[in-house]
C-alpha positions in Angstrom: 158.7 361.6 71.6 159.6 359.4 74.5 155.9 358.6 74.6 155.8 357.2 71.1 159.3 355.5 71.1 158.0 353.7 74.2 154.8 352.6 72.3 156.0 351.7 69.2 159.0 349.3 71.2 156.4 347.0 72.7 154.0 346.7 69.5 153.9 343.7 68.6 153.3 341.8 72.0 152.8 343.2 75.5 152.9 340.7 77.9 150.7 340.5 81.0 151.6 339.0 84.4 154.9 338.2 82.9 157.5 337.8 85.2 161.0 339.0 84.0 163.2 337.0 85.5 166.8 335.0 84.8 165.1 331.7 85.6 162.4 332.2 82.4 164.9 333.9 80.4 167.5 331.3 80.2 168.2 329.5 76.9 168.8 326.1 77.7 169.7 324.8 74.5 173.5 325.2 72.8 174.5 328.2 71.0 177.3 326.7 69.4 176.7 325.4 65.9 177.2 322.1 64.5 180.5 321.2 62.2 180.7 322.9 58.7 181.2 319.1 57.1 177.9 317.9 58.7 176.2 319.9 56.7 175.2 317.9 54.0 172.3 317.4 51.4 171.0 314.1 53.4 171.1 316.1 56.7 169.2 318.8 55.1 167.0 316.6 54.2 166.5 314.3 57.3 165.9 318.1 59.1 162.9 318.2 56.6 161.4 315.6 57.4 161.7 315.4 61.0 160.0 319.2 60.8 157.5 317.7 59.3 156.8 314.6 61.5 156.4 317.5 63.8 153.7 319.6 62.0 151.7 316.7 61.0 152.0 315.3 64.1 150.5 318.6 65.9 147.8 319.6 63.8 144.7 320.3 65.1 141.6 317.7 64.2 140.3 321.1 61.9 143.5 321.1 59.4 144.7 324.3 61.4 148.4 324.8 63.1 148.8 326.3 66.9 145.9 327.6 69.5 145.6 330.1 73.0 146.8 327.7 75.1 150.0 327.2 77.0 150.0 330.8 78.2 152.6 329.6 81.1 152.1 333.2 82.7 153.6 334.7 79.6 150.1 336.2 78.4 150.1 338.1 75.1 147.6 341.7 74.4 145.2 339.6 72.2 141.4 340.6 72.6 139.6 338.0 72.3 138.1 336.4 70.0 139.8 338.0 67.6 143.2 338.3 67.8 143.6 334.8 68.0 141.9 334.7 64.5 144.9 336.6 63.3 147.2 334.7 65.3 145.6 331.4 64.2 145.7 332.1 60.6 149.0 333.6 60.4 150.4 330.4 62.0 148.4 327.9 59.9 149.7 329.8 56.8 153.3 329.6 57.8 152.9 326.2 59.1 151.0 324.7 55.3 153.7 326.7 53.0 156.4 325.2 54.6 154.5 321.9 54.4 154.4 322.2 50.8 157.9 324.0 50.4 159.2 320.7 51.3 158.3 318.7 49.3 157.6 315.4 51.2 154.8 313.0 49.0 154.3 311.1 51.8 150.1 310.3 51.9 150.0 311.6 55.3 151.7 314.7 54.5 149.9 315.3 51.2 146.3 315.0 54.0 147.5 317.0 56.6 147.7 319.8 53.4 144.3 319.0 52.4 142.9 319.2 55.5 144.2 322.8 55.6 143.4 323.6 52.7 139.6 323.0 53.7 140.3 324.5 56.8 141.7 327.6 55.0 138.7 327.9 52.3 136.4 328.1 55.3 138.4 330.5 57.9 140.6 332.8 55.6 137.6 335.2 54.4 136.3 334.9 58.0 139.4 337.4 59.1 139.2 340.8 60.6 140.7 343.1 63.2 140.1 341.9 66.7 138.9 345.5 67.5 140.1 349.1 67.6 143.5 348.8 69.4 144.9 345.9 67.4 145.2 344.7 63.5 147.1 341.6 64.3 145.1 340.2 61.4 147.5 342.0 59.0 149.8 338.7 59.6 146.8 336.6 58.4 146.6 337.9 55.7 150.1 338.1 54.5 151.0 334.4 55.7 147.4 333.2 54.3 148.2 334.8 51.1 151.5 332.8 51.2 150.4 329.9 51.8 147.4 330.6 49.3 150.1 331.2 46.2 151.6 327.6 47.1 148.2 326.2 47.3 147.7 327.2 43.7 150.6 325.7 42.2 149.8 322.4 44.2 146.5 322.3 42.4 148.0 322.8 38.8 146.2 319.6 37.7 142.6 321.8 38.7 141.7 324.7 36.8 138.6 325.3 39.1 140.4 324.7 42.5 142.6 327.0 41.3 140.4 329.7 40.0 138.8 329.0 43.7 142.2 329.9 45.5 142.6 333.2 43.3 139.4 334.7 44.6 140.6 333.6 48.0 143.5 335.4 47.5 142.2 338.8 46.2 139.6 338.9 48.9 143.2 338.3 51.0 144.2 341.5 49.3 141.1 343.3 48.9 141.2 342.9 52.9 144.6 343.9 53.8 144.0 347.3 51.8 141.5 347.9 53.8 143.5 348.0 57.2 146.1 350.1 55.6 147.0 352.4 58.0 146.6 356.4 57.0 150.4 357.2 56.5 151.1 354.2 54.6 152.4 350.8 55.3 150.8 348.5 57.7 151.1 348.0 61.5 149.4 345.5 64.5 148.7 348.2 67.5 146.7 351.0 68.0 146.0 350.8 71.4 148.1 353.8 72.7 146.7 356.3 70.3 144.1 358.3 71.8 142.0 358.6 68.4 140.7 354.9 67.2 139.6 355.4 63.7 138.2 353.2 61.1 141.3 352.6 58.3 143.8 352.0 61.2 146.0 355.4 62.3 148.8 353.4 64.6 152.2 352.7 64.4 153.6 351.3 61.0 155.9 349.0 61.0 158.5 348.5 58.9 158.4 344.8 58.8 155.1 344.4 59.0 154.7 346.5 55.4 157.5 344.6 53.5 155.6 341.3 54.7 152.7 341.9 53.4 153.5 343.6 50.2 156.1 340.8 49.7 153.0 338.1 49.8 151.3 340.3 47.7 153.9 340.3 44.9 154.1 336.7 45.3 150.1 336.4 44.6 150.5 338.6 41.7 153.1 336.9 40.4 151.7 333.6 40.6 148.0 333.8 40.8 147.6 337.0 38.5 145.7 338.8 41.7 145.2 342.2 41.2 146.8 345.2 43.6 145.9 348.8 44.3 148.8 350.6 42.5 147.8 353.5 45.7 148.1 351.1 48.7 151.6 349.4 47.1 153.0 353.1 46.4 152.3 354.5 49.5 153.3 351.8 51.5 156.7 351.6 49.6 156.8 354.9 50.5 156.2 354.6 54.0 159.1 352.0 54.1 161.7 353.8 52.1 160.7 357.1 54.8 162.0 354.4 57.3 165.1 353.5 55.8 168.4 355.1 57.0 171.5 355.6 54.9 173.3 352.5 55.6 169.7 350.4 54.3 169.4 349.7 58.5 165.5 350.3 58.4 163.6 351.8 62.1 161.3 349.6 63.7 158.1 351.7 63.3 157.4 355.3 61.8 158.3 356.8 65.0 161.7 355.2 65.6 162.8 356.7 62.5 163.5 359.9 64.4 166.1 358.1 66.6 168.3 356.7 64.1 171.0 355.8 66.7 168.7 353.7 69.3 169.5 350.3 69.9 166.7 349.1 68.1 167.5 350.5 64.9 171.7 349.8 64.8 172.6 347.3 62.0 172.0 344.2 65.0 169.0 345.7 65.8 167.7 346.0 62.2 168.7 342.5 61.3 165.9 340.5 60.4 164.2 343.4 59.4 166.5 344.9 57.1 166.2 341.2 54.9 162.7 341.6 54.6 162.7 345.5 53.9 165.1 345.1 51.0 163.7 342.4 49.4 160.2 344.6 49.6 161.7 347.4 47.7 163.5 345.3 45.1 160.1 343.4 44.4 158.8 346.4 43.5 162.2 347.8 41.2 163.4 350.1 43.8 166.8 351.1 41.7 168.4 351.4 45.3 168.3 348.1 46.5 171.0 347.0 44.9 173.0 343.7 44.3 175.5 345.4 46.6 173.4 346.0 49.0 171.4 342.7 49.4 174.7 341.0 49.5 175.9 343.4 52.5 173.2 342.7 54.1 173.1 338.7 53.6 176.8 338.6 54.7 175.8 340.5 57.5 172.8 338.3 58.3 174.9 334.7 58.7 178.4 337.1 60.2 176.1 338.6 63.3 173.1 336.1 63.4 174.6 335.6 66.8 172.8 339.0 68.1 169.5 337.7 66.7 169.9 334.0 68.5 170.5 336.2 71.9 167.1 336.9 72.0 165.7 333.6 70.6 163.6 332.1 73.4 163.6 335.1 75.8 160.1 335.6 77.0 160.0 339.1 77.2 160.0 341.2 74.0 162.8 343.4 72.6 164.3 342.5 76.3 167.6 341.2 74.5 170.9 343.1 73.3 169.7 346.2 70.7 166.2 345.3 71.9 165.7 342.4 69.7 162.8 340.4 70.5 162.2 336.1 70.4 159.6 336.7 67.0 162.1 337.8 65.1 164.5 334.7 64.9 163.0 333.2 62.8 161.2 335.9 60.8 164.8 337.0 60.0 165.9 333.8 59.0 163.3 333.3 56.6 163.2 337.1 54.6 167.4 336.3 54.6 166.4 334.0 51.9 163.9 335.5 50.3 166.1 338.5 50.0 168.5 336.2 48.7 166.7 334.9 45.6 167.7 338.3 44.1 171.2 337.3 44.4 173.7 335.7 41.5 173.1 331.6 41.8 176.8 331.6 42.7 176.6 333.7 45.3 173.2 331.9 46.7 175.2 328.7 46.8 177.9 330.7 49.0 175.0 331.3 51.7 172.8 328.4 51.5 175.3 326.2 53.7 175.9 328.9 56.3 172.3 328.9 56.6 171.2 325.2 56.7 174.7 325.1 59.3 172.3 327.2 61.6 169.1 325.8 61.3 170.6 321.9 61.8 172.2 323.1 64.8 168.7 325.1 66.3 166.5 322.0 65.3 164.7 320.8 68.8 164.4 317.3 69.0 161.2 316.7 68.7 161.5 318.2 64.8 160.5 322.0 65.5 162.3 325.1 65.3 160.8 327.6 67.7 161.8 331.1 69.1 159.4 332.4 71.3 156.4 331.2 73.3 153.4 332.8 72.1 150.4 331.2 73.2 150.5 327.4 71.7 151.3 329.4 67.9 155.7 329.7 68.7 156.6 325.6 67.8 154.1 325.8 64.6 155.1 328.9 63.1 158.7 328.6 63.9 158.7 325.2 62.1 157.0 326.6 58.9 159.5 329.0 58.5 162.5 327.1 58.9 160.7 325.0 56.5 160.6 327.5 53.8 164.1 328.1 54.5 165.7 324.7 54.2 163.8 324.3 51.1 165.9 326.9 50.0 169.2 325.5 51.2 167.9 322.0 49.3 167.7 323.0 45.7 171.2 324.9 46.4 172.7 322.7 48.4 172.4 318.8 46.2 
């Protein structure tokens, strides 16, 4: 038990030669957010456009977002080459949705998306598992597919670029199928189990399994991909087995037999508990209520406090209830898509809290970042937070 709860804390990165100390955990930047009344459409907006500045700015001469450098002593498990396949194409998918999500004509914008668009056509079907201890390429394939779904709309005028980026999204889903792991649901590690087997038998992650079927809906919905009515059941499944009472949702299949832990309180569950919910209601899960997605959004902007504690902090799950860096801004992005299923009313209630907390985390050079993973942290972060003001816009004006 202790063996497995151990394992299943430090899944998503383990990192090597890091030193944990108060000098390279300090946050350096304010905690305290800006005034309700400067929270405005033309701030929103002006945050929007500085993100971009940044994303354009950074992308690489390939039409990608993010590489493995600036490891700063903070070394992530990534096998090489191909974990940083997964991590490059998870952060070049976040990084060209929120690109498109907000919805800057500039020319120079409108390139740097055709650049990764090229990019994308090129490295997307190239995406595996790095090798038998890892499946980080489960978050290429759930942030490509996102980023593949926006694609498609922006080539509405193109029938055949279109009917291009459909193929490029079922072989997204044809792929991700076939790293399902064997109880359902989808993980990133499988380096502590002693057998390493061909469909993946690790740690599933609660997270992990709404993120990708979420994309997955989204391509269906959008593109008209087709999904395995198999993998989406039992993966549900394997989520709902994770979910406690109070719709607080473990991290991973074996913290559901700890209930209590830190890690899987309401603080704890936070980020995760937005994504998990909206999973389920994708999918017509009669228990995901509008009760319960409003709980939980109320609880998301009442104690996103616990979730900025962490934000920065080299070390994962080192902050209060064990919450790690990723998950800032993770959480702040499934708190809207969770959201969508709300009343418009009640939507308009939450978009200001929201865009309150992203102008006040805005860096100044335009990015929104959470945790320093490799050179990926500033690009992914930014994509996000993209996707997330976009959301505050259209509510907002």
């Amino acid at each position: 038990m202790k063996t497995a709860l151990f394992a299943s804390l430090v899944a998503l990165c383990i990192p090597v030669n890091a030193q944990d100390d108060a000098q390279k955990s300090a946050v350096v930047d304010s905690r305290i957010l800006i005034p309700k009344e400067q929270v405005t459409s033309a701030a929103v907006d002006a945050a929007i456009k500085k993100g971009v500045d940044f994303l354009v700015r950074i992308q690489n001469e390939d039409g990608s977002f993010g590489s493995a450098r600036r490891t700063k002593e903070l070394n992530i498990y990534a096998p090489l080459p191909g974990a940083h396949d997964g991590y490059l194409i998870g952060t070049s998918g976040l990084a060209i949705s929120g690109l498109i999500d907000s919805a800057d004509s500039r020319p120079e914008v409108q390139a740097a998306i055709d650049r990764a668009e090229k990019w994308a056509f090129k490295k997307f079907p190239e995406l595996r598992r790095a090798d038998m201890t890892t499946t980080y390429n489960v978050w290429g394939h759930a942030y490509g597919l996102r980023a593949i779904s926006r694609l498609h709309a922006r080539a509405a005028a193109d029938p055949a670029r279109q009917s291009a980026l459909r193929e490029l999204a079922q072989q997204q889903v044809d792929l991700a199928n076939r790293y399902e792991y064997v109880n359902g649901g989808w993980g990133y590690l499988h380096m502590f189990e002693e057998l390493k087997t061909q469909k993946p038998s690790g740690i599933t992650t609660s997270f992990t399994s709404a993120s990708v079927l979420l994309a997955m809906h989204e391509a269906r919905e959008k593109m008209g991909v087709t999904l395995d009515p198999k993998v989406v059941e039992s993966s549900l499944e394997s989520i709902r087995r994770q979910q406690f009472p109070d719709f607080t949702y473990a991290y991973s299949h074996s913290h559901r037999l700890a209930p209590q832990g830190e890690i899987n309180r309401r603080n704890g569950s936070l980020g995760r508990s937005q994504a998990c919910n909206a999973a389920l209601r994708a999918f017509d899960d009669p228990k995901i209520t509008e009760k319960v997605l409003t709980t939980w959004a109320d609880n998301f902007i009442e104690f996103e406090k616990w979730l900025d504690y962490g934000r920065k902090k080299p070390v994962p799950h080192e902050s209060t209830f064990k919450i790690a860096g990723y998950f800032y801004y993770y959480g702040v992005y499934y708190f809207t898509v969770a959201a969508r299923y709300l009343p418009k009313e009640k939507q308009r209630q939450l978009a200001p809290a929201l865009a309150r907390i992203l102008l006040t985390r805005q860096e100044k050079d335009g990015s929104w970042w959470d945790y320093p993973l490799y050179d990926y942290g500033h690009a992914y972060g930014t994509g996000y937070a993209l996707m997330a003001l976009g959301w505050c816009r259209d509510l907002i004006k």
